[in-house]
C-alpha positions as CSV (number, residue, x, y, z in Angstrom):
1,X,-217.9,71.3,-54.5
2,X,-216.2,68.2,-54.9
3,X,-214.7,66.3,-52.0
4,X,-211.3,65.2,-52.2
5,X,-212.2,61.6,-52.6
6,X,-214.0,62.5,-56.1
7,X,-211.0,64.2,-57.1
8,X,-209.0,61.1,-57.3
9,X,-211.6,58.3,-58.6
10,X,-214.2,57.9,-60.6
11,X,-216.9,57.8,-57.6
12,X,-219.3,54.8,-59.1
13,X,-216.7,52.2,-59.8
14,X,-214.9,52.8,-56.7
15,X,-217.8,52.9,-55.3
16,X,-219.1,49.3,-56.4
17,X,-215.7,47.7,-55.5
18,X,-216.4,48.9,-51.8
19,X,-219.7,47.9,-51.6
20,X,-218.5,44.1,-53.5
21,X,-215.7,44.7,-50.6
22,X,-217.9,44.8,-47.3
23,X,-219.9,42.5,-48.4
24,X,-218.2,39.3,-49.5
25,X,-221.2,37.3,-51.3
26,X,-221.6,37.3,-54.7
27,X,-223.9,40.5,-55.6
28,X,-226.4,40.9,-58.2
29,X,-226.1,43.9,-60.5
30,X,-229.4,45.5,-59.9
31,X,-228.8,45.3,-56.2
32,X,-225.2,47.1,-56.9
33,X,-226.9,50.0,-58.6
34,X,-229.2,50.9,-56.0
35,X,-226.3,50.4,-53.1
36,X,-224.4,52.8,-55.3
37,X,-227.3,55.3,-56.7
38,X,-226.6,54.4,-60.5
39,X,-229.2,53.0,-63.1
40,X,-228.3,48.8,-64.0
41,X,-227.4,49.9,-67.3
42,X,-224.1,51.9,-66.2
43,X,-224.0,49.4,-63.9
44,X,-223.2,46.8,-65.8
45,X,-221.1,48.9,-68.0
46,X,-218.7,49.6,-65.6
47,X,-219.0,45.9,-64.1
48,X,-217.9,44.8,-67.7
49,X,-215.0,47.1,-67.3
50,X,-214.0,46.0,-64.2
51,X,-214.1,42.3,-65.4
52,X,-212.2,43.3,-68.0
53,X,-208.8,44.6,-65.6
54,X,-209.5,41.2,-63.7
55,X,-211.0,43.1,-60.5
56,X,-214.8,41.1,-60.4
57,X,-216.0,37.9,-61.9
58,X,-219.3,36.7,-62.9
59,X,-221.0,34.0,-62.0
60,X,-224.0,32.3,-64.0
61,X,-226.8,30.9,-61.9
62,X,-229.4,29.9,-64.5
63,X,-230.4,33.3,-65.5
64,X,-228.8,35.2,-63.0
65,X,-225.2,36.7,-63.3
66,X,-223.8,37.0,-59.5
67,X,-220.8,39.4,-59.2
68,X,-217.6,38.8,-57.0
69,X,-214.5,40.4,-56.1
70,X,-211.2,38.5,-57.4
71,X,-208.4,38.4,-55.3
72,X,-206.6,41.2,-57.3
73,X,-210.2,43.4,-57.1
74,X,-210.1,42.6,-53.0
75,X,-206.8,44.4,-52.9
76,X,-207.9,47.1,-55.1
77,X,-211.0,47.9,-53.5
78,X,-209.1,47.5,-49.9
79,X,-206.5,50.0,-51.3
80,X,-209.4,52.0,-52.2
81,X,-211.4,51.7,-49.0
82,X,-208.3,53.0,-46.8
83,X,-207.6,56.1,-49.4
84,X,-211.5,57.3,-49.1
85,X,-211.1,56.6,-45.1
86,X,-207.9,58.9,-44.9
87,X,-210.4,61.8,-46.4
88,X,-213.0,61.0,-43.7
């Protein structure tokens, strides 16, 4: 049965804004996907869609892309972070 947190979000995205959240360095993707059980490929496809509302930004280091929370994705994932804590 689903928990009441599952009912409301879309577990793996709001799931990689927390973990962005506690955390504040910049992430790699492949680390993201193991902290939230998901393979890098739907990783990165819901990274790309969270870039896109303007909730994470990437960041080119030669040929690594390091992942950040924006201001607006801070507040969204704290938002977030104090709904799933309210289940708990």
């Amino acid at each position: 049965m689903k928990d009441a947190f599952d009912t409301f979000f879309r577990k793996k995205p709001a799931l990689i804004l927390i973990a962005l959240k506690k955390n504040l360095r910049a992430r790699y993707g492949s680390l993201l996907a193991k902290e939230v059980d998901c393979t890098y490929s739907h990783a990165v496809k819901i990274l790309q869609s969270l870039e896109k509302y303007g909730l994470v930004a990437f960041e080119k280091k030669g040929r690594i892309k390091l992942i950040k929370l924006t201001n607006k994705g801070q507040n969204v994932a704290e938002a977030i972070l104090k709904i799933k804590n309210a289940f708990n």
